[in-house]
C-alpha positions in Angstrom: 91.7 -197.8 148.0 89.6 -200.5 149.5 86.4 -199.5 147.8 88.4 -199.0 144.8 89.7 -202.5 144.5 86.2 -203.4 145.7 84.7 -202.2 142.5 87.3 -203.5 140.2 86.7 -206.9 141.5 82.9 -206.5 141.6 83.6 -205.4 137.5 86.0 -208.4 136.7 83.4 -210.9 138.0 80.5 -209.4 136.1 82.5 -209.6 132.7 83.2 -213.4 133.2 79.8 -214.2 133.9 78.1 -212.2 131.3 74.3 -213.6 131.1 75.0 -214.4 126.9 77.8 -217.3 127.9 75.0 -219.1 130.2 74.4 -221.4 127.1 77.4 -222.3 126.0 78.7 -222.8 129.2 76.1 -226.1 129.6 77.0 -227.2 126.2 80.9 -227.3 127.6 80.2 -228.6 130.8 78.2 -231.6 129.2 80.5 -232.9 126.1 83.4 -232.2 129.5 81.5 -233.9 132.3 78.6 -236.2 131.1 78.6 -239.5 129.1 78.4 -237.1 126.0 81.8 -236.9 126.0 81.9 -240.0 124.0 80.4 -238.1 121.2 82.7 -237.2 118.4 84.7 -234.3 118.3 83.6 -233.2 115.2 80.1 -232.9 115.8 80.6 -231.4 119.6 82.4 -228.8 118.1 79.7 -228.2 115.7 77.1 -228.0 118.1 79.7 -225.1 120.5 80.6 -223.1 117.0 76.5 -223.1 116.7 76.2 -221.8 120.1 78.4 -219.5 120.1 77.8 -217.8 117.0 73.9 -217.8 117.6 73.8 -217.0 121.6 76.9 -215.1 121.5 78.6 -213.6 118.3 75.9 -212.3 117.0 74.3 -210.6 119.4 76.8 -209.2 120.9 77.7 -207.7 117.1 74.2 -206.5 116.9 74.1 -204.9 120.5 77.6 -203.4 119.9 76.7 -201.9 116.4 73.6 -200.6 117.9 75.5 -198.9 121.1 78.0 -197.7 118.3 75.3 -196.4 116.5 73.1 -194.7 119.3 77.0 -193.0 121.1 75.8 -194.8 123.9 78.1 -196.1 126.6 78.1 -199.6 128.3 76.4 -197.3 131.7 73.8 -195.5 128.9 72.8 -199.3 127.6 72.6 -200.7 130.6 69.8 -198.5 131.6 66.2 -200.0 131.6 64.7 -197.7 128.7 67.4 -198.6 126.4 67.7 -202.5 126.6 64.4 -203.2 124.4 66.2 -203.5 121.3 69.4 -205.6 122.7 66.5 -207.8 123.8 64.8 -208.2 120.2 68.1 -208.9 118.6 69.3 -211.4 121.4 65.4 -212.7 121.1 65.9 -213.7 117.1 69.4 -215.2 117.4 68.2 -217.6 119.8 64.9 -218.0 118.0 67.1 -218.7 115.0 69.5 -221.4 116.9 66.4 -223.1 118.3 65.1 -223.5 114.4 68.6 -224.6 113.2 68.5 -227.6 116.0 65.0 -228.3 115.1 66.0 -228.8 111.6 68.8 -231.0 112.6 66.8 -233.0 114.7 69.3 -232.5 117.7 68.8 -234.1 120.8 65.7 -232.7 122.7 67.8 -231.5 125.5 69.9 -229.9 123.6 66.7 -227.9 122.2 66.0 -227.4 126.0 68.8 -225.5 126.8 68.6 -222.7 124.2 64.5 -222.9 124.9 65.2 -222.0 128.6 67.5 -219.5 127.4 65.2 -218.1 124.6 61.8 -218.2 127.7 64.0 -216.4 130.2 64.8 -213.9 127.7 61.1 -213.1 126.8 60.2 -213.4 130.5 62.6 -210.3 130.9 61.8 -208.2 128.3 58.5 -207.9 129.4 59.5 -207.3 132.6 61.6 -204.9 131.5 58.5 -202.7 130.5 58.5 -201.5 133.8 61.3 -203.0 136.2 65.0 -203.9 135.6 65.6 -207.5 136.1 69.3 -208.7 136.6 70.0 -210.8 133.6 73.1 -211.5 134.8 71.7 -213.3 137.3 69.4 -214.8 135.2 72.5 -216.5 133.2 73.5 -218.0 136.7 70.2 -218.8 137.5 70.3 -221.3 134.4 73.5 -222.7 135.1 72.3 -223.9 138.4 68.5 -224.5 137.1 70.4 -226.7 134.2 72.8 -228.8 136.4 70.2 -229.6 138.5 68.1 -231.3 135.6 70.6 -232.9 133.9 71.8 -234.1 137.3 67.9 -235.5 137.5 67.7 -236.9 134.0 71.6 -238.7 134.4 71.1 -239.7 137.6 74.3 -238.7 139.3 75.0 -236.3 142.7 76.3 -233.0 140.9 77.2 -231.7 145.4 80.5 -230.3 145.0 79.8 -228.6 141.4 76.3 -227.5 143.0 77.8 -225.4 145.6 80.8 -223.9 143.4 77.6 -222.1 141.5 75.7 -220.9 144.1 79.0 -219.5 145.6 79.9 -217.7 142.1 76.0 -216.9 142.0 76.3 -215.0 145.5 79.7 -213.2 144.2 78.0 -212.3 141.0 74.9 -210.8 142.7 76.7 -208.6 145.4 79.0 -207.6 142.6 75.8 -206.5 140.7 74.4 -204.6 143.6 78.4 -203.1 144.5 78.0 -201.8 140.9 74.8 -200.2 141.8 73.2 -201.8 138.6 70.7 -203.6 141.0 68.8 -203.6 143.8 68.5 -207.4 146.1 65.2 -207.8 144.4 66.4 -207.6 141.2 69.5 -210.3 141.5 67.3 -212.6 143.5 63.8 -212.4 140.7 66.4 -212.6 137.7 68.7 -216.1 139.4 65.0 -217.4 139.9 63.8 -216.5 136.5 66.6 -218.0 134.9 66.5 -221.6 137.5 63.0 -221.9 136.6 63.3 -221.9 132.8 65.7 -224.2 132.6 64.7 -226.9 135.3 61.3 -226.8 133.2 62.2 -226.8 129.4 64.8 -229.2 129.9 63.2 -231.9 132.1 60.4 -231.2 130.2 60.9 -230.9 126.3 
């Protein structure tokens, strides 16, 4: 029963922090949390219905039709060999937000975050071509990687939310490796992967 519950919890975690809400979840945590609050509603919103629908909806549409297509199960898709097409359609929709924000002439950090998104996501699929990396991890990897540059470019202490994400990191990676869809290795390369790119493309762009 133990193991049972174990597993249930390790499965609930892993569906809340699913590596395609790693974008929006900056986006939210900076028009909640940052000066850019101030901005107006109407053109936050804009910016989260663009997220979403570019980082989220429609690769999630396009891996779920794909899946449909293939009779594969969430298990079957998850398997190394199988996740190269999931990666080109995840690959475009980001390619296509970053365009769309280019275009706009959004703010450069703005660009930064789906750029570290969109990197992360290339790192891994060639990666991919002969290890499984935890992209899971790479998500949370971002999160952190991202509220530590905009903690550097805003000059404020981000302590107390700092160590909420490394505690929901280490959750998210044992629950990874309790699901056996990861070795240590794995969780560890894909947090670092994803901490990397966006420390880099968003201090940097």
């Amino acid at each position: 029963m133990d193991n049972k519950r174990l597993i249930r919890t390790a499965k609930v975690i892993s569906s809340l922090f699913m590596p395609l809400y790693a974008p929006i979840w900056v986006f939210v945590g900076l028009f909640l949390f940052s000066y850019l609050q101030m901005l107006p509603w109407g053109y936050k919103l804009f910016i989260l219905v663009l997220v979403y629908l570019f980082t989220i909806f429609i690769p999630t549409m396009g891996i779920t039709t794909f899946r449909l297509f293939k009779k594969w199960t969430h298990l079957e898709l998850s398997h190394r060999e199988h996740r190269h097409l999931p990666y080109v359609v995840t690959l475009f929709s980001y390619g296509a937000c970053l365009v769309i924000m280019t275009k706009m002439n959004t703010a450069m950090f703005f660009r930064g975050i789906v750029m570290a998104a969109l990197i992360s996501q290339i790192i891994c699929v060639t990666i991919n071509a002969w290890w499984k990396v935890s992209t899971h991890m790479v998500g949370m990897g971002g999160l952190v990687g991202a509220l530590n540059a905009f903690s550097i470019l805003f000059f404020y202490n981000p302590v107390w939310p700092f160590c909420a994400l490394l505690l929901l990191s280490g959750a998210l990676g044992t629950s990874r490796i309790i699901l056996r869809q990861h070795s240590l290795a794995q969780v560890l390369v894909g947090f670092a992967i994803g901490y990397v790119c966006a420390m880099t493309f968003i201090l940097i762009i």
